[in-house]
MARZA-658352 format. One record per residue (C-alpha): residue number from 1; residue in three letters; x, y, z. Coordinates in pm, whole numbers, plus 32768, in hexadecimal, padded with zeros to 4 digits. Layout:
r nr->NUM, rest->Ala, x->X, y->Y, z->Z $
...
***
This chain:
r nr->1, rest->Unk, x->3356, y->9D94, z->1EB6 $
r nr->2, rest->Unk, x->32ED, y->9CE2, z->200A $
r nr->3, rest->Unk, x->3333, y->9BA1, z->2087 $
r nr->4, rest->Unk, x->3222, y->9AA3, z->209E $
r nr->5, rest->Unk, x->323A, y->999E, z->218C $
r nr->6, rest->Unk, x->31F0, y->981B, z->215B $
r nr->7, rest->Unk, x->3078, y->986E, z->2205 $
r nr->8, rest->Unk, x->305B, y->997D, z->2108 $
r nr->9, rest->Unk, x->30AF, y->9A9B, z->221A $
r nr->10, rest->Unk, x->310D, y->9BDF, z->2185 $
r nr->11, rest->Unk, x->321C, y->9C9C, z->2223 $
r nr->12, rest->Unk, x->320A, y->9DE3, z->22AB $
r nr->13, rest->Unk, x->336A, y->9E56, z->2242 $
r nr->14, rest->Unk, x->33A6, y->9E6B, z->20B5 $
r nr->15, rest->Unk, x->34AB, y->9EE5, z->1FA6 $
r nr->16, rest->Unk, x->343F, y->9FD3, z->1E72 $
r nr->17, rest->Unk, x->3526, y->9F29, z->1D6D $
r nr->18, rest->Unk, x->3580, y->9F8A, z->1C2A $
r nr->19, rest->Unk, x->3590, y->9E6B, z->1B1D $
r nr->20, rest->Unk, x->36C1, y->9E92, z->1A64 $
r nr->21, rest->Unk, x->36A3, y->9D6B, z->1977 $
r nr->22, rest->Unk, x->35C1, y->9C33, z->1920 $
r nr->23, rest->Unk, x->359E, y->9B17, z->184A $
r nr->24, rest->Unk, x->349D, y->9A43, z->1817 $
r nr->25, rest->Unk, x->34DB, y->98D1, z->17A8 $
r nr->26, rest->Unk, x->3430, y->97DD, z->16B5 $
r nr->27, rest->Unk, x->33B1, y->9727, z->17D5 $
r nr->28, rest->Unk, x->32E0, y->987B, z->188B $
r nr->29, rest->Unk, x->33F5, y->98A0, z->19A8 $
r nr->30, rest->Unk, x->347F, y->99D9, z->19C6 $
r nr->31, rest->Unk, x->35CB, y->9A71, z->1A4D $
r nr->32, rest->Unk, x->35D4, y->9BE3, z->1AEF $
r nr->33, rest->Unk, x->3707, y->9CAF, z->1B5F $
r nr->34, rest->Unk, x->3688, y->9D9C, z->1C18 $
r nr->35, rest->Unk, x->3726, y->9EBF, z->1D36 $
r nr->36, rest->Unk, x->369D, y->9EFA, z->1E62 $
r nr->37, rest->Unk, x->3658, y->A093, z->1E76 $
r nr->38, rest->Unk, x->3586, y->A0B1, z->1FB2 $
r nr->39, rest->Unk, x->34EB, y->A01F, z->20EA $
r nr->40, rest->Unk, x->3377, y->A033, z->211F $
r nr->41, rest->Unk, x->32AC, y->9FDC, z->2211 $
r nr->42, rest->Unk, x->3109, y->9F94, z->21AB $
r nr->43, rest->Unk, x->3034, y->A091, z->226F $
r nr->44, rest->Unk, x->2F09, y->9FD5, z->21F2 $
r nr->45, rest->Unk, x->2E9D, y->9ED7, z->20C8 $
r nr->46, rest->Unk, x->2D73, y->9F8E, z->1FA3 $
r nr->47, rest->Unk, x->2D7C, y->9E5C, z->1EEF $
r nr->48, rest->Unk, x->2DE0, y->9CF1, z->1EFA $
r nr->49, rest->Unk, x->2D6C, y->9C75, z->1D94 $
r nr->50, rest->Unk, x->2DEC, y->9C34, z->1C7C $
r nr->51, rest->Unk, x->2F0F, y->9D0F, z->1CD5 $
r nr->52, rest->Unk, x->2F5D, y->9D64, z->1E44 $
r nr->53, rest->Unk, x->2F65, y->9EFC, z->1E76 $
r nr->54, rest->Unk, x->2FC5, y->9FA9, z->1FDF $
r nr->55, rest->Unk, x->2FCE, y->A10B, z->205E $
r nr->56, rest->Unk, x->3155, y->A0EE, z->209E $
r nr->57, rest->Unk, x->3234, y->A1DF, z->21AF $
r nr->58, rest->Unk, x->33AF, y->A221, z->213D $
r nr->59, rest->Unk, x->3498, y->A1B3, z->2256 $
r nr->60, rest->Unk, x->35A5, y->A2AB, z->2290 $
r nr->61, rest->Unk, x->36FF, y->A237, z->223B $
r nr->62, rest->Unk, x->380E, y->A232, z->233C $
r nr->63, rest->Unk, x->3964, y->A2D6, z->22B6 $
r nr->64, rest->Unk, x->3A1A, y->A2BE, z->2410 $
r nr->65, rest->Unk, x->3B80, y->A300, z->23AA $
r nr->66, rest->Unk, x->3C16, y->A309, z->2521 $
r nr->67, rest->Unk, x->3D79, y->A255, z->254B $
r nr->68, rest->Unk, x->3CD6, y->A151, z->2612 $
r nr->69, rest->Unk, x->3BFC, y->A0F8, z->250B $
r nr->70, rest->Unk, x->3CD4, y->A116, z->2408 $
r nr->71, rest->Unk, x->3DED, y->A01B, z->24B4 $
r nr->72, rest->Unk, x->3C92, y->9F2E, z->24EC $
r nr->73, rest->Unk, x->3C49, y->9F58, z->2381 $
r nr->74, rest->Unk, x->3DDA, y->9F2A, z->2306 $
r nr->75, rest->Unk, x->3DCA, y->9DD6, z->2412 $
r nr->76, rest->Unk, x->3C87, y->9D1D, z->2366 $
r nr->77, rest->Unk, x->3D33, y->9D80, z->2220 $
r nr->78, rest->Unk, x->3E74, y->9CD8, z->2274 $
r nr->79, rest->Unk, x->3D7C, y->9B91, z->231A $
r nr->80, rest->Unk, x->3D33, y->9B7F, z->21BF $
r nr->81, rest->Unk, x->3E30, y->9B9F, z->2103 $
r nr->82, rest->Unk, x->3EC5, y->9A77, z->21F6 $
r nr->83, rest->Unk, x->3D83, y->99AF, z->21B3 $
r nr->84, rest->Unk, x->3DAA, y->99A8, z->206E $
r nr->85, rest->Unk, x->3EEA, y->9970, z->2021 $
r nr->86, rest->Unk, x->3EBF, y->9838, z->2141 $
r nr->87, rest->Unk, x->3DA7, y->97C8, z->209E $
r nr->88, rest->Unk, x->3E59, y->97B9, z->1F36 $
r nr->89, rest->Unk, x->3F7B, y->970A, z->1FB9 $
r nr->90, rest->Unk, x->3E99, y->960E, z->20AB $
r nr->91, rest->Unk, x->3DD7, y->9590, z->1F4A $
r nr->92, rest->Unk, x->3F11, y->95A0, z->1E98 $
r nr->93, rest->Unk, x->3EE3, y->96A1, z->1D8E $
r nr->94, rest->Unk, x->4009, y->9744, z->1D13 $
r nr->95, rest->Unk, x->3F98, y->98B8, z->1D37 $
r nr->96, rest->Unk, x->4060, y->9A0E, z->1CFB $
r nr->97, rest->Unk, x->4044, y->9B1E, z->1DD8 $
r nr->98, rest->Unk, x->3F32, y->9BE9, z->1D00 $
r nr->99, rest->Unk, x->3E63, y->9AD5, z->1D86 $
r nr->100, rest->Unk, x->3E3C, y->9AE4, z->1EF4 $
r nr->101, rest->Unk, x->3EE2, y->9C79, z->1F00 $
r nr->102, rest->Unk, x->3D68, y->9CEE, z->1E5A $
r nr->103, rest->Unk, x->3D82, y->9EA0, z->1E5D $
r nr->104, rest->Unk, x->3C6F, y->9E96, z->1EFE $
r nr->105, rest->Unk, x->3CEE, y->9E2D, z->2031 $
r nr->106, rest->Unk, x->3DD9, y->9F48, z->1FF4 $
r nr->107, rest->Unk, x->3CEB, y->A022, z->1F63 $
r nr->108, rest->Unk, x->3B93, y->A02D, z->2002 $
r nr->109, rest->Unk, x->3B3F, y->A0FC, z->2149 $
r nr->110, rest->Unk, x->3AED, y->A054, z->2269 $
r nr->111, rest->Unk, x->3969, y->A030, z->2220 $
r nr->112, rest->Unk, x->3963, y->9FE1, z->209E $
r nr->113, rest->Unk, x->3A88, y->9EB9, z->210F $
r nr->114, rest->Unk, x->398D, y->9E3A, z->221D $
r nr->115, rest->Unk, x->387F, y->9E2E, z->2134 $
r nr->116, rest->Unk, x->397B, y->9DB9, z->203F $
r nr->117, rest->Unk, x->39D6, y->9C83, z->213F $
r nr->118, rest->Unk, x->388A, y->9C44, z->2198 $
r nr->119, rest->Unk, x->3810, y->9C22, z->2036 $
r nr->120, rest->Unk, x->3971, y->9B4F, z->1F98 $
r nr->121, rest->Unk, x->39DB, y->9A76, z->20A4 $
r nr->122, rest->Unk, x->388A, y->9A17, z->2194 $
r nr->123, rest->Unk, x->3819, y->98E2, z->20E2 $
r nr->124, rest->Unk, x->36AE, y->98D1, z->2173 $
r nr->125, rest->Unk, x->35A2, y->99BC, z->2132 $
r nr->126, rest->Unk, x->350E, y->99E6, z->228C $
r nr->127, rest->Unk, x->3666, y->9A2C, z->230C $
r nr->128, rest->Unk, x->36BA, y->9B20, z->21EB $
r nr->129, rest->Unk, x->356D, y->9BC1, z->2256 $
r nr->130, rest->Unk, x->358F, y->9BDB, z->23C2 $
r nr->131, rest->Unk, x->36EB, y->9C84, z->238D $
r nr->132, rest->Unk, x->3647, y->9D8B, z->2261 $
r nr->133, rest->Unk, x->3531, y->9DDA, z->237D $
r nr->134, rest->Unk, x->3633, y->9E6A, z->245F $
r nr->135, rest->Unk, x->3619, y->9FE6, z->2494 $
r nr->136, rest->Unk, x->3771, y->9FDD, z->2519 $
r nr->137, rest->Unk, x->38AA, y->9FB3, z->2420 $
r nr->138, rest->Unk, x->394D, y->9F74, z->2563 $
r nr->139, rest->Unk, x->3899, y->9E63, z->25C6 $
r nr->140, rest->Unk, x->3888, y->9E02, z->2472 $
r nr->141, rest->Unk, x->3A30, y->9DEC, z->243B $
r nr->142, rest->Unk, x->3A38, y->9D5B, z->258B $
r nr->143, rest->Unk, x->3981, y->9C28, z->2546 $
r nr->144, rest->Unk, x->3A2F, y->9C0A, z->23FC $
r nr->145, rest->Unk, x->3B80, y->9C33, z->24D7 $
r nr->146, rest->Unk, x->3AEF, y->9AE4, z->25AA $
r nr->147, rest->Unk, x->3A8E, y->9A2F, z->2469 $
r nr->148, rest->Unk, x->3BC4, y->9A5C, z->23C4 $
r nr->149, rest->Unk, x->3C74, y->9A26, z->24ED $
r nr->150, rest->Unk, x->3BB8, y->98BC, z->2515 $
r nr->151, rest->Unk, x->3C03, y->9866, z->23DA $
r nr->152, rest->Unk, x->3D63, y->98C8, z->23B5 $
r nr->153, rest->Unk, x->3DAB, y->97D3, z->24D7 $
r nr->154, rest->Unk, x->3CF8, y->96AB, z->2449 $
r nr->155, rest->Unk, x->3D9D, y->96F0, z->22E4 $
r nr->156, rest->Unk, x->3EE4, y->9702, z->238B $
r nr->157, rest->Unk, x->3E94, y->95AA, z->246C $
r nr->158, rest->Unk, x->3E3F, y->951B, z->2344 $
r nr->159, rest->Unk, x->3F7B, y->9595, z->22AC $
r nr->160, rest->Unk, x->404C, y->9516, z->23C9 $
r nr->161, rest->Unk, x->3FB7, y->93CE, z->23A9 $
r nr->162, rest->Unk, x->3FEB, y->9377, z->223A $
r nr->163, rest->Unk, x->4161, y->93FD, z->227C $
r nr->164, rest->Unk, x->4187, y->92F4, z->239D $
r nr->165, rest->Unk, x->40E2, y->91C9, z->22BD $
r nr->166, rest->Unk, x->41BB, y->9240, z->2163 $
r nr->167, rest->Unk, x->42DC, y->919D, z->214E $
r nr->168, rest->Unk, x->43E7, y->91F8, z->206A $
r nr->169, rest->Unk, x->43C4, y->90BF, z->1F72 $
r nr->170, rest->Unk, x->4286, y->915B, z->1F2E $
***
């Protein structure tokens, strides 16, 4: 799978996926679950039509496990976890713990949870791109760790606001 743009540009960077499930509806929609196994990037395109097919290179996967990358791993988990759990109480839904404590922000290394991030909590493509094209999971946590960080302080502005316009006769 590569991302196309809005001209129709092709990506260079990709993901083999595996298709775990689909359904096809009455109306010729279709929805896929799929995993992401592997980055790729295209080494060159044989054939555009009817069905695009590239020469593909394997990226290797980076399975630093230092302590500093671990407590920068453990830090955009717990951005998270705060993100969420802001972000249910900010639009009011009542949620339970199991819903912003996910295992895999407990459970995933420090590259599968940045590809993880990247791919759950990025709402636009081109930016969910641009982060998946990083050789660096590094780089790639780190800008998560910003992200989250920017967004944890508006949802808890936002917070602070409706608390200082709710009154108790509300």
């Amino acid at each position: 799978m590569c991302f196309v743009d809005q001209n129709g540009g092709l990506s260079a960077i990709g993901t083999l996926l595996h298709i775990e499930e689909h359904h096809r509806f009455e109306d010729g929609q279709m929805r896929v679950v799929n995993r992401g196994l592997e980055r790729f990037k295209i080494v060159s395109v044989k054939k555009e039509r009817p069905v695009l097919i590239c020469d593909v290179e394997f990226l290797e996967r980076e399975d630093d496990t230092s302590p500093e990358m671990r407590t920068l791993r453990d830090e955009v988990a717990d951005l998270c976890k705060n993100t969420l759990r802001l972000s249910f109480k900010v639009g009011k839904v009542d949620a339970v713990e199991t819903q912003w404590n996910l295992p895999e922000l407990q459970n995933l290394g420090p590259y599968d949870l940045s590809c993880w991030i990247a791919f759950n909590f990025l709402q636009d493509n081109v930016s969910k791109q641009s982060l998946l094209e990083l050789d660096s999971t590094t780089e790639r946590l780190e800008k998560e760790r910003e992200w989250l960080q920017k967004n944890l302080s508006y949802l808890s502005a936002a917070s602070a606001l409706e608390g200082a316009f709710t009154t108790d006769a509300d």
